[in-house]
BAZA-895566 format. One line per 2 residues: number of its first residue (from 1); their letters; for each residue z, x, y of C-alpha. Coordinates in steps of 0.2 Angstrom, whole numbers, m for minus. Layout:
NUM	a	Z/X/Y; ...
This chain:
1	xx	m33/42/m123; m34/47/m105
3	xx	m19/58/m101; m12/62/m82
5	xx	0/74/m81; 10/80/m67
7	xx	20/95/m66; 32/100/m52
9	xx	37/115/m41; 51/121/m53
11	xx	41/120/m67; 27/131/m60
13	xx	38/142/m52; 34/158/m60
15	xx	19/163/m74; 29/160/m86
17	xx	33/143/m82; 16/140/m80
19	xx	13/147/m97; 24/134/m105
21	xx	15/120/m93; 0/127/m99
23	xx	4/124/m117; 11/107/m116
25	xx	m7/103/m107; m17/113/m123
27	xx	m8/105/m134; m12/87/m127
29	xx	m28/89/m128; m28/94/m146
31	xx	m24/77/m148; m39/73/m145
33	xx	m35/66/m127; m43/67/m110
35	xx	m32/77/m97; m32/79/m79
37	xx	m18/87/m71; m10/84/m53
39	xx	2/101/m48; 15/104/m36
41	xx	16/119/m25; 25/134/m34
43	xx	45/136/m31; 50/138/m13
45	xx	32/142/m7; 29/126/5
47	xx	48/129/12; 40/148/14
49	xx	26/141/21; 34/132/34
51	xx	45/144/40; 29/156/41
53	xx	23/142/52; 40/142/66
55	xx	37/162/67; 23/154/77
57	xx	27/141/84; 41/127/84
59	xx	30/114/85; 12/118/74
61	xx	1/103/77; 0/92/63
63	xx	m18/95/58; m16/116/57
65	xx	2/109/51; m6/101/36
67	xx	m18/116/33; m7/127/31
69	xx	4/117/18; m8/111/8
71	xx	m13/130/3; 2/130/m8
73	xx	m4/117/m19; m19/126/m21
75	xx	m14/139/m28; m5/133/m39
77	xx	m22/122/m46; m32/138/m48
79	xx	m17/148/m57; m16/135/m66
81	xx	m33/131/m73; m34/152/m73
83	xx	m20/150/m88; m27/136/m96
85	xx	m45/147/m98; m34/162/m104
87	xx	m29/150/m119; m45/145/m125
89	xx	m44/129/m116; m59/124/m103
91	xx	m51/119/m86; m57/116/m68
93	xx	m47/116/m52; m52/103/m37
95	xx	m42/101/m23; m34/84/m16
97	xx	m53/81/m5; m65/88/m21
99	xx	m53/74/m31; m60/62/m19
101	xx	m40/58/m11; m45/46/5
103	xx	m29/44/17; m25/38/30
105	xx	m27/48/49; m10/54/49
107	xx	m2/71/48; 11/75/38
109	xx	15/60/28; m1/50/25
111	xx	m4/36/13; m17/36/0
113	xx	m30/22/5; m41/25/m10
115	xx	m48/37/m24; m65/41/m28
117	xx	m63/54/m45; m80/57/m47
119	xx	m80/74/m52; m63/73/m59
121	xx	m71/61/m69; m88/71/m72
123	xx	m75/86/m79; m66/75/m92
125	xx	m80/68/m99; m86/86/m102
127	xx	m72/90/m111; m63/101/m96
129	xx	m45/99/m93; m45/92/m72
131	xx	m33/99/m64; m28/91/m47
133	xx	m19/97/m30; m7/86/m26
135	xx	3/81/m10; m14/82/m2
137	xx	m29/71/4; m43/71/18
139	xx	m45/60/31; m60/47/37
141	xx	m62/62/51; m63/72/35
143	xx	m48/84/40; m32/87/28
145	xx	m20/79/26; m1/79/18
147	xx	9/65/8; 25/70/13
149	xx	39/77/2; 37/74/m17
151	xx	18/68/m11; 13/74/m28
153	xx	20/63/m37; 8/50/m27
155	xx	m4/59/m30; m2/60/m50
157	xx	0/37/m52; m13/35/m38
159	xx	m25/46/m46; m19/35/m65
161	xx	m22/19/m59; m38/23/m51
163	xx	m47/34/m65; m38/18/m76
165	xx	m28/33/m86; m17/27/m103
167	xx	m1/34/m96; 5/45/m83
169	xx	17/58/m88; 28/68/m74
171	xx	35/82/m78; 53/90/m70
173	xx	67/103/m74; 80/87/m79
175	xx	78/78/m94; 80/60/m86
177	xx	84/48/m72; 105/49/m69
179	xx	114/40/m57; 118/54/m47
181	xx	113/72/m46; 118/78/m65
183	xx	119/97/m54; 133/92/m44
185	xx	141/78/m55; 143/83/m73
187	xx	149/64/m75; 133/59/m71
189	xx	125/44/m80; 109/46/m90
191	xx	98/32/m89; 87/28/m105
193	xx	76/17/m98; 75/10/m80
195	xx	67/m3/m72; 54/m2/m56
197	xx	66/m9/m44; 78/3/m49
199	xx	69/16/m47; 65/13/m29
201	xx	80/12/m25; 86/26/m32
203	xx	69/36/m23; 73/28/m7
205	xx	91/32/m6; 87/52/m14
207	xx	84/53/m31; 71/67/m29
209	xx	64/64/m48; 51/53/m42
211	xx	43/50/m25; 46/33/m18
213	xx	28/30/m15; 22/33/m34
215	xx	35/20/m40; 28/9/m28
217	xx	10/14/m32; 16/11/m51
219	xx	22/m5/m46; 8/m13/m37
221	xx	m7/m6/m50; m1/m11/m68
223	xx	m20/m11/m74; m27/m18/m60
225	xx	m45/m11/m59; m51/m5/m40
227	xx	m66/m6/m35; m75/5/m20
229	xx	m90/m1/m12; m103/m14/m1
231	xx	m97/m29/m6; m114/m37/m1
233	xx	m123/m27/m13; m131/m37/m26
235	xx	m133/m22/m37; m114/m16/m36
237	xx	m110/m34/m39; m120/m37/m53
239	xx	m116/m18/m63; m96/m25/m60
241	xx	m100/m41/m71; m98/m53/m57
243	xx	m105/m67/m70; m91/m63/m83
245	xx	m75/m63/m70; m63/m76/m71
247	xx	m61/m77/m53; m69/m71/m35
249	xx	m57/m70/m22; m65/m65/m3
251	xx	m55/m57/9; m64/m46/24
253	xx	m61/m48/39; m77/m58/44
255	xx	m81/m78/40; m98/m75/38
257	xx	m97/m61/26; m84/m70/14
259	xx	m94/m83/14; m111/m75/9
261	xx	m100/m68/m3; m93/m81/m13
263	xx	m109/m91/m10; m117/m78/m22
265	xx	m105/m79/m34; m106/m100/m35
267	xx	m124/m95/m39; m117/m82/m53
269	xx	m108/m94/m62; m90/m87/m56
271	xx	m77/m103/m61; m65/m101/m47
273	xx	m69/m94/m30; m57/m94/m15
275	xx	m64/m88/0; m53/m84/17
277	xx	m58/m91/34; m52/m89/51
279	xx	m61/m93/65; m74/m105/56
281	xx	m60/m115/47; m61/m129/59
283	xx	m80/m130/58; m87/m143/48
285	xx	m102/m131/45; m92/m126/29
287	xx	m86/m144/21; m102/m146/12
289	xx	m104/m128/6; m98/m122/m13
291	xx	m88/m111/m6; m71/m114/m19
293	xx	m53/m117/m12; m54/m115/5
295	xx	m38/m104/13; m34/m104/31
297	xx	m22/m86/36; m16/m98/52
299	xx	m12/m114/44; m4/m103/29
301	xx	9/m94/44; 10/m110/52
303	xx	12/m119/37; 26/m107/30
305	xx	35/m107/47; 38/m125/47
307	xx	43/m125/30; 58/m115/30
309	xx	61/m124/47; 61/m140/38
311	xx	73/m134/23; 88/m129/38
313	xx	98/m141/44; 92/m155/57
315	xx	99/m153/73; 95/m167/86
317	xx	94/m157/104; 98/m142/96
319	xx	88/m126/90; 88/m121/72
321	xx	88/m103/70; 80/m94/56
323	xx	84/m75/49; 75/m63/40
325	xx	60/m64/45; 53/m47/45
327	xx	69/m42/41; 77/m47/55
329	xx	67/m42/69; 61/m61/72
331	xx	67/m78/72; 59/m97/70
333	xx	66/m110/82; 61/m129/80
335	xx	65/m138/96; 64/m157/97
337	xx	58/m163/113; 67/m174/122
339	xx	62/m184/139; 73/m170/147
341	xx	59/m156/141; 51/m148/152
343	xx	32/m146/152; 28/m163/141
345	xx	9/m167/143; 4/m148/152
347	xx	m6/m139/140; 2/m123/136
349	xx	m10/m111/146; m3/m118/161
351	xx	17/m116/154; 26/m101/161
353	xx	35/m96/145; 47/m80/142
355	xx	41/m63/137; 42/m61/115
357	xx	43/m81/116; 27/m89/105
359	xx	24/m108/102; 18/m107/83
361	xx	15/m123/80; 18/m143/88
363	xx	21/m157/74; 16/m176/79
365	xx	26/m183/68; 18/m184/52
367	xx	3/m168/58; 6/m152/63
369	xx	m5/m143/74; m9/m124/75
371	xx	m7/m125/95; m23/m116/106
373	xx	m21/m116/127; m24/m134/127
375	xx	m11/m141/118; 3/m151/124
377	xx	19/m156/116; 27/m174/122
379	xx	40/m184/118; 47/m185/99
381	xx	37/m169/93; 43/m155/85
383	xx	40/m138/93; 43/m122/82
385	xx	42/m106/91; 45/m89/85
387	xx	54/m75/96; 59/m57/94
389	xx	77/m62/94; 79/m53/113
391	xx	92/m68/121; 98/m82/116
393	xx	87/m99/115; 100/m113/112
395	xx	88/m127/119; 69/m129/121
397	xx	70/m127/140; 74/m110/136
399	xx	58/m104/131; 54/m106/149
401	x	52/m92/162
């Protein structure tokens, strides 16, 4: 089996806690198991860090920022694999970049974007004992970057899903997930198994036992296999078993490449092939080719708009208001137009509409268009437009500037 096991700042705090860490690690791999490690900063040390920081300077920029915290975690990696050699057991340290952690651009609380373990890979099969940095990464600008508080623990499911790891195993100083902090409230309830949801919440709202990303990462990568590279590149395609998937689904952000894409696995045999178009999707060039189900990302908003409009009730002369959408922050109005509506038969470049105000979409009767500058709306259709919820539109002529 291929172990990850993660360990945090308490239970590295001193060299004898790291002792005992060590062991538990030594022991797994007696089993028989492959191992790679992901560590937390010692104790205090990234508070001690940060406070070494604002003897400086208030406000460190973010790059320096992230240099700086990032040091803690690599200590502890080279104190640990240092322990790990002192008992006998072969270990190599890398740091979150050398573990090939990709992030986002941003300081201080980046996302992982992706993870190519090639050397944590080369060290387990080896039989070494990888042990990882975590709450750290590097940029496309390759500078490094920080996860955020309890980033670690991102680090330790990112790095299992992606090296496709048995289980991941993360290690803290409280025997369980309670309901509340078991330090402050003795009543606390001990939970002996807990669901996904639950435990985001519980991250979200403060549990510091997990990191809300790493449940998410757990959530989103139940053996989903992720694969790195030119998607165009026969070889890659062919030494992924194209020929043996049940399914190729193209996605890019270019027509032309989706479709060469999905051309090549009709050719390969591939039994179901959906391939995403955007700006060709009107284009009869495609209709002919085997290019699978066909999906449309316009017609799919369109198409979802004017169904929850549809399942509201039907109010002749009146707006329909919808909620929710993107948590609140928009809403989806279908007008009926009436020979009181202004603008019937002016295509929409010429209409003078509100700021935030967007026509999504004009049914005539039975067919509903995706609406472009030349589109006009007349007597009897349906208009559904979508606003950020700044004013009130009670009636069509609203929308107006």
């Amino acid at each position: 089996m291929l172990i990850v096991m993660k360990f945090g700042g308490s239970s590295l705090a001193s060299a004898a806690h790291i002792r005992r860490a060590a062991e538990l690690i030594a022991d797994q791999r007696k089993n028989g198991d492959q191992v790679a490690v992901v560590v937390s900063a010692q104790g205090d040390t990234t508070d001690e860090l940060i406070t070494k920081a604002k003897e400086i300077t208030e406000t460190p920029p973010g790059r320096e920022r992230d240099m700086l915290l990032s040091c803690g975690e690599q200590m502890s990696m080279a104190l640990m694999a240092m322990q790990l050699e002192a008992l006998g057991c072969p270990a190599v340290s890398f740091c979150g970049w050398q573990a090939g952690i990709c992030t986002e651009a941003r300081h201080g609380d980046a996302r992982i974007l992706k993870v190519e373990p090639h050397r944590v890979k080369q060290a387990l099969e080896a039989g070494k004992v990888a042990v990882v940095a975590g709450f750290q990464g590097i940029d496309r600008h390759e500078n490094i970057t920080t996860l955020g508080r309890g980033g670690s623990d991102t680090t330790a499911v990112a790095l299992a899903a992606f090296l496709q790891a048995d289980k991941c195993m993360i290690y803290t100083d409280v025997d369980g997930v309670y309901d509340r902090d078991p330090r402050l409230y003795p009543e606390a309830v001990r939970f002996d198994t807990i669901s996904y949801a639950d435990m985001l919440a519980l991250a979200r709202q403060g549990a510091q036992v997990l990191h809300d990303r790493c449940v998410e990462l757990a959530t989103l990568l139940p053996g989903v296999r992720v694969l790195h590279g030119d998607a165009t590149s026969q070889s890659l395609l062919e030494s992924e078993g194209l020929a043996r998937t049940d399914a190729l689904v193209t996605l890019t952000g270019l027509d032309e490449l989706n479709m060469v894409i999905s051309l090549y696995g009709n050719s390969q045999g591939v039994p179901q092939i959906i391939t995403k178009l955007g700006r060709m999707g009107s284009s009869g060039i495609v209709d002919d080719l085997p290019l699978g189900s066909l999906i449309y990302p316009k017609a799919l908003c369109c198409n979802t708009i004017v169904r929850y409009v549809r399942a509201m009730q039907n109010q002749t002369e009146a707006a329909v208001s919808l909620h929710h959408i993107a948590d609140g922050q928009v809403e989806a109005l279908e007008f009926h137009v009436t020979e009181t509506t202004k603008g019937c038969g002016i295509p929409l470049k010429n209409l003078k509409l509100k700021n935030n105000v967007l026509i999504a979409g004009i049914s005539h009767g039975s067919v509903t268009e995706i609406p472009n500058g030349d589109s006009c709306f007349h007597k009897d259709d349906a208009v559904v437009v979508v606003t950020s919820g700044r004013g009130v539109l009670n009636q069509i002529n609203d929308i107006f500037a």
